[in-house]
N, C-alpha and C positions, 0 to 999 in steps of 0.2 A: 284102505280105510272104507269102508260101510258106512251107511244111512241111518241112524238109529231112528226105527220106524216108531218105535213106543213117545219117544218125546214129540213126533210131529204129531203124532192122534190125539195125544193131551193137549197139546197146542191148537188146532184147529179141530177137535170136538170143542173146547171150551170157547172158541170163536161163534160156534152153533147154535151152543146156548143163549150167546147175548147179542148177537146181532151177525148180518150178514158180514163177509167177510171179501167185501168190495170199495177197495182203498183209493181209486181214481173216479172223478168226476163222470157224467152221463157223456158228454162229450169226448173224452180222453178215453171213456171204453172203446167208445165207439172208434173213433182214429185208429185206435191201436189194432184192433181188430180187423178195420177196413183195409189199415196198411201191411197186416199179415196176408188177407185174403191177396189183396195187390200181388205177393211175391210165392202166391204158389201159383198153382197150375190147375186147381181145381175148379173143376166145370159143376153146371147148375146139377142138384139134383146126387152130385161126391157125396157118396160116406165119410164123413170127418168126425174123428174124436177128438174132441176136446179133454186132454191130459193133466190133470191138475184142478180141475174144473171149481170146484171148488163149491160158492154157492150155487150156480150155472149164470153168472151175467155174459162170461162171453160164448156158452155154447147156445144160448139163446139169440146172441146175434150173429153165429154162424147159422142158424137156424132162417132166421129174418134173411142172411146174404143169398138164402136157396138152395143152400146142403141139410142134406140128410143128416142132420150131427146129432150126435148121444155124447153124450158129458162119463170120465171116468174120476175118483178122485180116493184117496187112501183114507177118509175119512168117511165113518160112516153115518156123522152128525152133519156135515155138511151135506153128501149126499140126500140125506132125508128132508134136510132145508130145501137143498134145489126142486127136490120132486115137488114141494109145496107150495113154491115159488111160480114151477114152471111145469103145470103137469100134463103138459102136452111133447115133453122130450125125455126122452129115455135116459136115466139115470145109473151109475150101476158102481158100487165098489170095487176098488181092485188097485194093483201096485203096476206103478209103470217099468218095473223092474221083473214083472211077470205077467206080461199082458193078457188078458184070457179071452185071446181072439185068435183063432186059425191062420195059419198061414197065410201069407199073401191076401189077405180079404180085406185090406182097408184103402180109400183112396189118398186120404190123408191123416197128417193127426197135428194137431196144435197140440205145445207141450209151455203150457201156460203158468210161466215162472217158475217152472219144477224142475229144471237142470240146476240151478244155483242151490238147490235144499241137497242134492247131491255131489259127497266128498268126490266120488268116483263114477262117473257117467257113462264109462261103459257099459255097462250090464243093460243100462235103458238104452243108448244106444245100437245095442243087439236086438234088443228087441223091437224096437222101432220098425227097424229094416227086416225085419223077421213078417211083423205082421201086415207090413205094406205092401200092395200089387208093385210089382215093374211098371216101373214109368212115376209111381204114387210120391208124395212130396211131405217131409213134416216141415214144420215152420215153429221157433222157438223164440220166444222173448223172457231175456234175463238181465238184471243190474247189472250193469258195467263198472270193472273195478279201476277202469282206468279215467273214471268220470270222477273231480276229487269231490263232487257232495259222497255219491254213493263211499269214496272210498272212505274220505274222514267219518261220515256215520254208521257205515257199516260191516267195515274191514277189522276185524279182528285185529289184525296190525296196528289200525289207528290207535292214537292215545284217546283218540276221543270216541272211541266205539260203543256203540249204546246198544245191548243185549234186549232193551225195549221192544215188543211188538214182532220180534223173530223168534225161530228156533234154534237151536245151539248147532243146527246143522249147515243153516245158511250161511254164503258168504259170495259178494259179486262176482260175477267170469270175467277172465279173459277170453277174448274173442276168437284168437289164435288156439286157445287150449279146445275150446268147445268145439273148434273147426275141425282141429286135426282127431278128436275122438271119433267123432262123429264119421269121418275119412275112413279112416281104419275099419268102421265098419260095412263099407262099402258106397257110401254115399258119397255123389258128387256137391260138395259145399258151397255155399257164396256166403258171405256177409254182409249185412246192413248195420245201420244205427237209429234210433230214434229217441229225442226228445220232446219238452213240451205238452208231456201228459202231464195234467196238473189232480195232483193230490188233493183229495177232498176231507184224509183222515190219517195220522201215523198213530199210534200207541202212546207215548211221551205226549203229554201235556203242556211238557216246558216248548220242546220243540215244536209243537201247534201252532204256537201262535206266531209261528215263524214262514208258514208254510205258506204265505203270499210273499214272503221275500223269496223263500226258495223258488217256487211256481213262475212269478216273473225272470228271475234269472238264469233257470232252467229255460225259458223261452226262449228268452235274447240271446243268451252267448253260445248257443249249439247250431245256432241258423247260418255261421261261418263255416264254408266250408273245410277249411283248415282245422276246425276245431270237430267237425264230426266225428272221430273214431273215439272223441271224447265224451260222446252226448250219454246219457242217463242209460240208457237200454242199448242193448246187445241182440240184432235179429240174425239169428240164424236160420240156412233155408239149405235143405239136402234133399237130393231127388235119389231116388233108389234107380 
């Protein structure tokens, strides 16, 4: 099963038109990002792409952490936003399914919510390990299907699946699937979890006004240990 790239570009060009397409709070970016940089290996000054990048909020604070980072994203309405945004960081189209960087030339790459838009994660993760120097680390963060907000709102499975604010291609990982892809193409994997980013925006109206009962309970019940492989987010981290 394939990607159908035409409904993600309708889907996020029509995101570029009306506003940035940055759904967690200034804090929660930031965490999230801090607690990526935490789990690679990238030193001050690493080439890092940022994969999915989207408007550029978080290749702008890999930028701030003191990497060299350039933003890539399949859209070329968001691209043009980020240049606008942030135009002191290099920008650039392109499909993480055909990276258009040289061999072995990157230190790292953040793959910023883009494995979950993907039926079949191979092909990126070929290419990942393709354009990454030996030793070089990506680091990914994706919905977790085994977290039951993500799964009841956003599993096609659920009875309660709401088509709201996605593309018909997304659907949360499993940790264990995205691990062993990832393996097979050479990388040595670990896994994290993380919750406690609190949403600042979903699509659905109805469910908005819900998003401080979610945000608070997302908080609380992920901070038990016992309960982390259940937390909201899925970090995955492969070294080539």
């Amino acid at each position: 099963m394939v990607q159908d790239k035409q409904k993600e570009l309708d889907f996020f060009n029509h995101y570029a038109e009306s506003q940035e397409y940055n759904v967690f709070t200034d804090a929660s970016n930031y965490r999230l990002i801090k607690t990526c940089v935490a789990m690679s290996n990238w030193e001050p000054g690493a080439r890092v792409v940022d994969c999915g990048c989207g408007s550029g909020v978080f290749t702008k604070l890999l930028k701030d952490f003191g990497f060299a980072a350039a933003g890539l994203d399949l859209s070329e309405g968001l691209i043009n936003l980020a240049g606008r945004l942030y135009p002191g960081i290099e920008f650039m189209v392109g499909d993480v399914e055909q990276l258009p960087f040289e061999s072995n030339s990157l230190d790292g790459i953040l793959l910023s919510g883009i494995i979950h838009h993907l039926p079949d994660p191979s092909n990126c993760a070929r290419e990942v390990y393709r354009v990454l120097k030996p030793g070089g680390t990506f680091v990914a963060f994706d919905p977790n299907r085994r977290n039951p907000f993500m799964w009841l709102y956003r599993d096609k499975a659920s009875p309660f699946y709401s088509s709201e604010g996605v593309t018909e291609n997304e659907r949360p990982v499993i940790a264990a699937e995205v691990a062993k892809t990832f393996a097979r193409s050479g990388f040595t994997v670990s896994t994290s979890y993380l919750s406690g980013l609190h949403y600042r925006y979903i699509a659905s109206p109805r469910m908005r006004v819900l998003l401080p009962i979610y945000n608070f309970l997302d908080d609380l019940l992920f901070r038990l240990p016992l309960l982390k492989p259940f937390s909201a987010f899925v970090l995955t981290r492969g070294v080539k």
